[in-house]
Every structure is written in C-alpha cells, then in structure tokens.
C-alpha positions as MATLAB code, in Angstrom:
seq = 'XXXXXXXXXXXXXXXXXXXXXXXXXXXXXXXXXXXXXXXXXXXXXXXXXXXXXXXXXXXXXXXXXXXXXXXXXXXXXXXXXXXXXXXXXXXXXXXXXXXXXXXXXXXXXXXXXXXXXXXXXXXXXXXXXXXXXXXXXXXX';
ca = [
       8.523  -10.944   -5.565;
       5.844  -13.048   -7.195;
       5.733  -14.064  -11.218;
       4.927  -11.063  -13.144;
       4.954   -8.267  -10.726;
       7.007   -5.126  -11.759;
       8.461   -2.062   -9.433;
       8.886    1.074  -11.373;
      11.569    3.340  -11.618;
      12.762    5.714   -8.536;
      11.393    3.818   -6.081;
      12.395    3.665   -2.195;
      12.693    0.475   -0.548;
      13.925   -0.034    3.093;
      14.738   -3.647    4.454;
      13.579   -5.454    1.511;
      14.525   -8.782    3.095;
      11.113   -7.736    5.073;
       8.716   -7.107    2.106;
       6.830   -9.567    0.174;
       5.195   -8.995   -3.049;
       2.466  -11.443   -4.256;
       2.175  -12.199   -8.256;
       0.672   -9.546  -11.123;
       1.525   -6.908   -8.782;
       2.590   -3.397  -10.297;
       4.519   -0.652   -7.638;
       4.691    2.539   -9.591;
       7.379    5.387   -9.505;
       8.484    7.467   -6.924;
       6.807    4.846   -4.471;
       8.435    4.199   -0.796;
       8.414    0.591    0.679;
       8.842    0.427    3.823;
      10.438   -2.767    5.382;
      11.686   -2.120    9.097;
       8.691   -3.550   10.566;
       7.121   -5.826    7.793;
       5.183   -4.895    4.439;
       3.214   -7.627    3.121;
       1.866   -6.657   -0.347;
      -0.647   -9.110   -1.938;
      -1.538  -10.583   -5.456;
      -2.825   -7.971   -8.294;
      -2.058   -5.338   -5.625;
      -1.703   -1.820   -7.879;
       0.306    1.273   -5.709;
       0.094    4.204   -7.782;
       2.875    6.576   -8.227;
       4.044    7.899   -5.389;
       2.272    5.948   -3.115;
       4.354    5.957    0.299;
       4.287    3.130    2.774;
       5.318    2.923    6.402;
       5.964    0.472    9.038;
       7.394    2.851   11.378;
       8.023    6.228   12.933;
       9.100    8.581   15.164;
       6.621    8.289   18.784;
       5.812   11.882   19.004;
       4.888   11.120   22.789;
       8.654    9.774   23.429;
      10.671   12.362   24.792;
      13.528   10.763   23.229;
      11.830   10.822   20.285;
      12.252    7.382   19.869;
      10.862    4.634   16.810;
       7.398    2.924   16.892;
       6.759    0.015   14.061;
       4.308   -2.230   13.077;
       3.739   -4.174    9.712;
       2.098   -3.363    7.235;
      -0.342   -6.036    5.050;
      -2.420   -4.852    1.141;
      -4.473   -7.775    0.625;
      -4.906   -8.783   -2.685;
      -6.869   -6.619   -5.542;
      -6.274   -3.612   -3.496;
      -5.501   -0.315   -5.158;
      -3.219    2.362   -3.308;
      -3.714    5.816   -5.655;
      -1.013    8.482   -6.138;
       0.454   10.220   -3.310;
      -1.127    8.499   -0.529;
       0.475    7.626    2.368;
      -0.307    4.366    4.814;
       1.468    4.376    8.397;
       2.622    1.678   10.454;
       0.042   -0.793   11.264;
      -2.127   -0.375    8.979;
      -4.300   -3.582    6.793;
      -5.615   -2.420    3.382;
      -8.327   -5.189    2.799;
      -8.842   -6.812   -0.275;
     -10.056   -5.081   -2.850;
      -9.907   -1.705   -1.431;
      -9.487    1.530   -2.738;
      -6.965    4.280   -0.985;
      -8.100    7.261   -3.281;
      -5.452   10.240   -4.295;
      -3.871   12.067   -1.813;
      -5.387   10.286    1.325;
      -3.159    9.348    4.613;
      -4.306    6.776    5.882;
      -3.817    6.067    9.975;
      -6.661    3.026   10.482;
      -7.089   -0.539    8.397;
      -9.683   -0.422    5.792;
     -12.215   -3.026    5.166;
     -11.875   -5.235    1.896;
     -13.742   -3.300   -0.716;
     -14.110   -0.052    1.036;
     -12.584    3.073   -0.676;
     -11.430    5.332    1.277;
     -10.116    9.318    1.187;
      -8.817   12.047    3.017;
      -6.550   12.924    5.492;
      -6.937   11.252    7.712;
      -8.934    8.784    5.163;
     -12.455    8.113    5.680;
     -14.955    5.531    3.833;
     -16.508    7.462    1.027;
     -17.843    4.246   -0.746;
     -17.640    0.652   -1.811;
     -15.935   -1.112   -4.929;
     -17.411   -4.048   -6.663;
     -16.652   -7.284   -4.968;
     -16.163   -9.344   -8.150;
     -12.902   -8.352   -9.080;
     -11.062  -10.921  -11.313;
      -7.942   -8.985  -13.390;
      -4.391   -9.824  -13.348;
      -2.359   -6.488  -13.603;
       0.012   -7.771  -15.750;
      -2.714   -7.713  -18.359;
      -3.834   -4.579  -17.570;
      -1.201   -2.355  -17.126;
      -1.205   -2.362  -21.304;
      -3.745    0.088  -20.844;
      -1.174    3.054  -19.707;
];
C-alpha cells in the first residue's frame, strides 16, 4: 500500500498478497477487495463506501458451477461511488467516474463516467485532474 493511502473501517479484503494500492489512495467502509485473481488499484484512486470489487465468480454456464477470474486494474484519479459493484475483468481508466449504485460488467475509458446497471457512459470528467486525496479527504 502506497505512502498515504488509508482503508476504512469494515472493509473486506480477499488475498491481499494479490492487491496493490498506489499512494494518496482512500478505500472507504464497508468496501470489498477482491484479490483471487488480481486487483490493481492506482494512485489518488477514491472507492466510496461500499464500493464492492471482484476478480471472480461463479460461471453461471458451468454445470458444476464452477469459478471464473480475471484481474481487476483502477487507474489512477479514478473515482468508484457508493455501492457500486465492478466484476472480474474489468479496467476503470484513469480518471473515471463509476457513479452510485452502478454494476459495472465492461472497462471504462479514462475520464468517462459511467452509471447503471449494467453501467453505461452518461458523460465525461475533466481531464486535468491534479489532487492528492490525502489532502482532500479533510473535506468529509
């Protein structure tokens, strides 16, 4: 975990020997990390409460029922809103917005923000982004 990133209370992490965390990043509470497959999670990356990540699941398709992965990467500057969920595979580009609520099943492109279920492109975000979240998160 990188210099002044912070991980909130009640938060779920699974094989953290597979997650990275870049620097001034802040995980909020109630948030699940998901490790099995790879989470990469970049610099001034902000996952709201309850944000829920996941590099892998059942294969409804299996009869067996059996487990699909694949890693997970939020580029830098990206911000992951409150009870959103990302599935395996999935890139969150940098400086993209997953808004409340959304689930998202495809990568978004850096500045995008996205919504939904399953989450759609419902704008852009300003490409000169700059902050460190450790400086920021004051504001709460």
């Amino acid at each position: 975990m990188g210099a002044s990133s912070v991980i909130y209370n009640s938060c779920q992490i699974r094989d953290a020997h597979k997650i990275t965390i870049g620097e001034n990043s802040s995980i909020g509470d109630q948030c699940v990390l998901d490790g099995r497959s790879g989470l990469t999670i970049g610099n001034s990356v902000n996952l709201s409460t309850g944000a829920w990540i996941w590099t892998a699941q059942h294969d409804p398709n299996d009869p067996n029922f059996g487990g699909v992965g694949a890693p997970v990467v939020i580029e830098d500057y990206a911000w992951v809103s409150s009870r959103t969920t990302i599935l395996p595979g999935v890139t969150i580009g940098r400086g993209a917005v997953v808004a409340a609520g959304a689930v998202v099943t495809q990568s978004v492109a850096p500045f995008e923000i996205v919504g939904g279920v399953p989450a759609k492109k419902i704008g852009d975000r300003n490409r000169n982004l700059s902050y460190e979240l450790g400086s920021c998160v004051a504001f709460w």
